[in-house]
C-alpha positions as CSV (number, residue, x, y, z in Angstrom):
1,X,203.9,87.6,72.9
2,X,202.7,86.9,76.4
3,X,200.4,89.6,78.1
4,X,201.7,90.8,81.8
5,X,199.7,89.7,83.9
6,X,198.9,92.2,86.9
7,X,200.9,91.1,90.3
8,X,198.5,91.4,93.3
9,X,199.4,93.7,95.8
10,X,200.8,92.4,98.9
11,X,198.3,90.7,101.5
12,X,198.3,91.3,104.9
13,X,200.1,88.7,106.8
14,X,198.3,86.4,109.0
15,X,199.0,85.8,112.1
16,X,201.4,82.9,112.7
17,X,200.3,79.7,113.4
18,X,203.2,78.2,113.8
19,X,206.3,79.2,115.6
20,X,209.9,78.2,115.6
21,X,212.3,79.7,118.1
22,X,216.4,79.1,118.1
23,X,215.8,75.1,117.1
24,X,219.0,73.5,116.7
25,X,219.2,69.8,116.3
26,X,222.5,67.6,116.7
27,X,222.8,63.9,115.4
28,X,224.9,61.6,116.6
29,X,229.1,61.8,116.2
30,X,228.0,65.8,116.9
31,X,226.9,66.4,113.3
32,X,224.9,69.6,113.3
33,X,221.7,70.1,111.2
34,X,220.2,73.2,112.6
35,X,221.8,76.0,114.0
36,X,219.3,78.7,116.1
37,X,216.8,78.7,113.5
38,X,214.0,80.9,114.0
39,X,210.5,81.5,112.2
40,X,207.1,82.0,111.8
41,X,204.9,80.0,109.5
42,X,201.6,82.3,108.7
43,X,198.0,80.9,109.2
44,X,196.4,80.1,105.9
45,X,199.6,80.5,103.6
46,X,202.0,77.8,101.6
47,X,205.5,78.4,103.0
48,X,208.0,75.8,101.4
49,X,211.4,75.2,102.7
50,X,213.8,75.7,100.1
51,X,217.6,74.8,100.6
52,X,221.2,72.7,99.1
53,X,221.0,69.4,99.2
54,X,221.1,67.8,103.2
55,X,220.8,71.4,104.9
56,X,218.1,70.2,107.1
57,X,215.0,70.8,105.6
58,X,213.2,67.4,106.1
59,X,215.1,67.9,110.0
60,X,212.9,71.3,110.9
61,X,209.9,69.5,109.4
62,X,209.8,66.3,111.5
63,X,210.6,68.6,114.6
64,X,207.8,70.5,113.9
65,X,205.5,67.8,112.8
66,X,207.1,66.4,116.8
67,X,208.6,63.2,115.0
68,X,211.9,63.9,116.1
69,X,213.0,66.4,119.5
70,X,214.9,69.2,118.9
71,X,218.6,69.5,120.3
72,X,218.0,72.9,121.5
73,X,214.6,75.6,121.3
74,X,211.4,75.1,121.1
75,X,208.2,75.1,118.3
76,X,204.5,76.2,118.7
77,X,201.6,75.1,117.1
78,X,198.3,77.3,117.6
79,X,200.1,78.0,121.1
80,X,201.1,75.1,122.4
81,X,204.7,73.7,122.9
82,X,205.3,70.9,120.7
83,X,206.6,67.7,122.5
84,X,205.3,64.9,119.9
85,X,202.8,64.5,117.0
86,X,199.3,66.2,117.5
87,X,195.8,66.5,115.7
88,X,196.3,69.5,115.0
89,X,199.3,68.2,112.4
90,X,199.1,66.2,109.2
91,X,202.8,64.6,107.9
92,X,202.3,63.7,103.6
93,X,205.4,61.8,103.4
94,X,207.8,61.4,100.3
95,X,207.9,58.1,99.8
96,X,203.9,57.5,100.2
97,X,204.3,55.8,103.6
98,X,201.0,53.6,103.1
99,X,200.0,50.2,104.5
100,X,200.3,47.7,101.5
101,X,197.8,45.4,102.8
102,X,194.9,47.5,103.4
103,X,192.4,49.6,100.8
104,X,192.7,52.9,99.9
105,X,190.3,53.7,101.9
106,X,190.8,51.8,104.7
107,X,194.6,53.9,104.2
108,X,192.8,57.3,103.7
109,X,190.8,56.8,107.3
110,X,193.4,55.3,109.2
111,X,194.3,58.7,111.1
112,X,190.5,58.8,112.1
113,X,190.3,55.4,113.2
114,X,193.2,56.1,115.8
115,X,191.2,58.9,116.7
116,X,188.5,56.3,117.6
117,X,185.9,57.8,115.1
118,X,183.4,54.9,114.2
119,X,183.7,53.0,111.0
120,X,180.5,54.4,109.6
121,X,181.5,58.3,110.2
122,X,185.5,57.3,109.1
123,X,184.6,56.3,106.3
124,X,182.2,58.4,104.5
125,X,184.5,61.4,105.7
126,X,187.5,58.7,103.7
127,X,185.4,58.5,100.9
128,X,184.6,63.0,100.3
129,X,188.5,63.2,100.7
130,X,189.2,60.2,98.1
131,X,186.9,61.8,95.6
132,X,188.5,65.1,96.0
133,X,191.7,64.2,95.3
134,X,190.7,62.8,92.0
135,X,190.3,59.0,93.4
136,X,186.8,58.0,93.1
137,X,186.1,54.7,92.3
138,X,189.7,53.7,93.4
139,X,188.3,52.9,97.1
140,X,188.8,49.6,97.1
141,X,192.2,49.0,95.4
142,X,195.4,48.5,97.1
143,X,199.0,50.2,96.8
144,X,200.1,47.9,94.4
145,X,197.4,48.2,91.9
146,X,197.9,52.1,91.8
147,X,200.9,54.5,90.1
148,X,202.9,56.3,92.1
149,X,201.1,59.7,91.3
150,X,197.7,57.6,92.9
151,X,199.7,56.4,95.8
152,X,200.9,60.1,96.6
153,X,197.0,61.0,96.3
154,X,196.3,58.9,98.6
155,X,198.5,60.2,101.6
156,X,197.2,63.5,100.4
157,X,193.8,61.9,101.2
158,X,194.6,60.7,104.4
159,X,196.1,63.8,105.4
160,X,193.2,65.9,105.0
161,X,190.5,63.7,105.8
162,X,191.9,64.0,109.9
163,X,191.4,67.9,109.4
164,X,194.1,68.7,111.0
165,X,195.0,72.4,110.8
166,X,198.8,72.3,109.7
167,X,200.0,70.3,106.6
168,X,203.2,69.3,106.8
169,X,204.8,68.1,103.3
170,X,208.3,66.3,102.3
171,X,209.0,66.5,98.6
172,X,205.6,65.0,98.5
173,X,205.8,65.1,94.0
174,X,209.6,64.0,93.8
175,X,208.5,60.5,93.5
176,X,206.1,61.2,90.6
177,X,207.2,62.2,86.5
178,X,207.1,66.1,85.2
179,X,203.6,65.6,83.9
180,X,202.0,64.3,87.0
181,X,203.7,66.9,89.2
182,X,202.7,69.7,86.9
183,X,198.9,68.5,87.4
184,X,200.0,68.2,91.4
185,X,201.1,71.9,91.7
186,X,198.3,73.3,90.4
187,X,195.8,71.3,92.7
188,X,198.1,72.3,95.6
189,X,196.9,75.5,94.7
190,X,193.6,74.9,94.2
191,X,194.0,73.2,98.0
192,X,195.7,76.3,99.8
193,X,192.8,78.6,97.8
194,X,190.3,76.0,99.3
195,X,190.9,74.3,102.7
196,X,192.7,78.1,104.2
197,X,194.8,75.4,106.1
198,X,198.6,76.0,107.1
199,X,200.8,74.1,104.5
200,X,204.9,73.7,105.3
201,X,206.4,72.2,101.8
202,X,209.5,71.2,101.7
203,X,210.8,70.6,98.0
204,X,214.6,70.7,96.3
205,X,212.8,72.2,93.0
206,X,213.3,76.2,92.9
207,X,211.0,76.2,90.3
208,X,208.3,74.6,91.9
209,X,208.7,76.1,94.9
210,X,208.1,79.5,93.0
211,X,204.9,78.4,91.4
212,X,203.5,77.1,95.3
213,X,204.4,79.2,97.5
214,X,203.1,82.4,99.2
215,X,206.1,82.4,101.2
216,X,209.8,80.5,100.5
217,X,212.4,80.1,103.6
218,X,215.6,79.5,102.5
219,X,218.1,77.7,104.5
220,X,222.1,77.6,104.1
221,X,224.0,74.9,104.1
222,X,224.8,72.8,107.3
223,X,224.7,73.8,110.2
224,X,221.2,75.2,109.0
225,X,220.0,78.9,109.8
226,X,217.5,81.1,107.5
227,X,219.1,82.8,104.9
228,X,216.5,84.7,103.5
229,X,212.7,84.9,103.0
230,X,211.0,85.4,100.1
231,X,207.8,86.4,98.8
232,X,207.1,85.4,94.9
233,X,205.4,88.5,93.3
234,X,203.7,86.1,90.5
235,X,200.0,86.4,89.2
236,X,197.6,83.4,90.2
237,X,195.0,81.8,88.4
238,X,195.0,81.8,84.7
239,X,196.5,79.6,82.5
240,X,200.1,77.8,83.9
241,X,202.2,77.7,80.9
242,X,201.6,81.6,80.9
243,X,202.1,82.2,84.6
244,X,206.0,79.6,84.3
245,X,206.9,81.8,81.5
246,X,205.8,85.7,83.7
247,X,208.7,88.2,84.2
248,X,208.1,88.2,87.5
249,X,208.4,84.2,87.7
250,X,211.3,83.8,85.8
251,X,212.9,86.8,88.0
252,X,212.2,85.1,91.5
253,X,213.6,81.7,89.8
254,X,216.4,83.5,89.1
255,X,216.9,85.6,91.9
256,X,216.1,82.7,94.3
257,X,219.1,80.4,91.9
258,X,221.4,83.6,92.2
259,X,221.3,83.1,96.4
260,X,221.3,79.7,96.3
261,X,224.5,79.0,94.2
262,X,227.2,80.1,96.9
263,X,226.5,76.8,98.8
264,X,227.5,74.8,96.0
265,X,230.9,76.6,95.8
């Protein structure tokens, strides 16, 4: 028999720190991804992006990280009118996206070193982030000689060693097995509890998402506008077999499947 847990009272939501407003986005042969969509992304919180299968989610991403315009609207980060990639915005990508001919921490400083930050001060700031992420000793391996679950580390590194304010994350444990992206939920966690950054996650897992996230957006099918927005009532902290198998987990997972399954019709 598993004890309830207490759910924590709603928090008081922070002011957004970013801010999409009517973004629509047309590809080429006038394919539609996103249609008007409009939100705000709370400082501080994990909002993932939750959605069927080619409704846009990794689209809104990249427009916000600036990696690809917008058709139509605009986006604000801390104020400011996005028109390309800033400091102020880390991309962890799905696929690892490191240089396979340099270190891991020569991988994990490379944002700093664009910055112009000497090699000294680069690297010791590399080598913190490396260690947090569970990587020390690993500094002078390359890609190849690490799993994929190290690799992912690594742009996780890399992302938070340039301090930037919003992290921006594409199915960033997709690539990894159920074990390993068990362990990776849970240090997300311990991350959003810890660094009080801004983290946008896109993920095609309504379980995970659930387990994350302060805060799920989910988008309808293509062309893309926000269905609904949920908040996941679950207890945090404690043990996380326990907290998968909560009432009020399993409802949002269902609740959450329940919306979801009248884009598959």
């Amino acid at each position: 028999m598993i004890a309830a847990a207490p759910v924590p009272a709603a928090e008081p939501v922070a002011a957004p720190i970013v801010q999409v407003r009517g973004v629509t986005k047309t590809y080429a042969g006038n394919v539609e991804a996103l249609s008007g969509v409009t939100l705000d992304f709370p400082e501080g919180r994990l909002t993932t992006l939750l959605g069927p299968s080619g409704c846009g989610k990794t689209t809104l991403l990249k427009i916000i990280a600036g990696l690809i315009p917008a058709s139509g609207g605009e986006v604000m980060v801390a104020g400011r009118k996005v028109t390309g990639p800033g400091p102020e915005r880390a991309f962890v990508f799905q696929d690892f996206a490191l240089m396979p001919w340099a270190s891991v921490i020569r991988n994990v400083a490379f944002g700093l070193e664009l910055r112009g930050v000497p090699k000294a001060e680069r690297e010791a700031a590399a080598e913190r982030h490396i260690a947090r992420v569970g990587l020390k000793g690993f500094e002078l391996k390359y890609p190849h000689e690490l799993s994929g679950g190290m690799r992912q580390r690594v742009g996780l590194a890399r992302a938070l060693a340039v301090d930037a304010k919003v992290l921006l994350m594409d199915e960033p444990f997709s690539a990894v097995d159920e074990q390993t992206r068990r362990k990776f939920q849970e240090d997300m966690l311990e991350l959003v509890a810890n660094e009080r950054k801004t983290f946008i996650f896109v993920t095609h897992s309504i379980e995970e998402a659930v387990y994350v996230s302060d805060r799920i957006v989910i988008l309808s099918r293509r062309p893309s506008r926000v269905s609904a927005i949920v908040e996941p009532r679950i207890p945090r902290g404690g043990d996380p077999e326990l907290i998968r198998r909560h009432p009020a987990y399993l409802d949002a997972v269902e609740s959450i499947w329940q919306g979801l399954k009248k884009y598959l019709d």
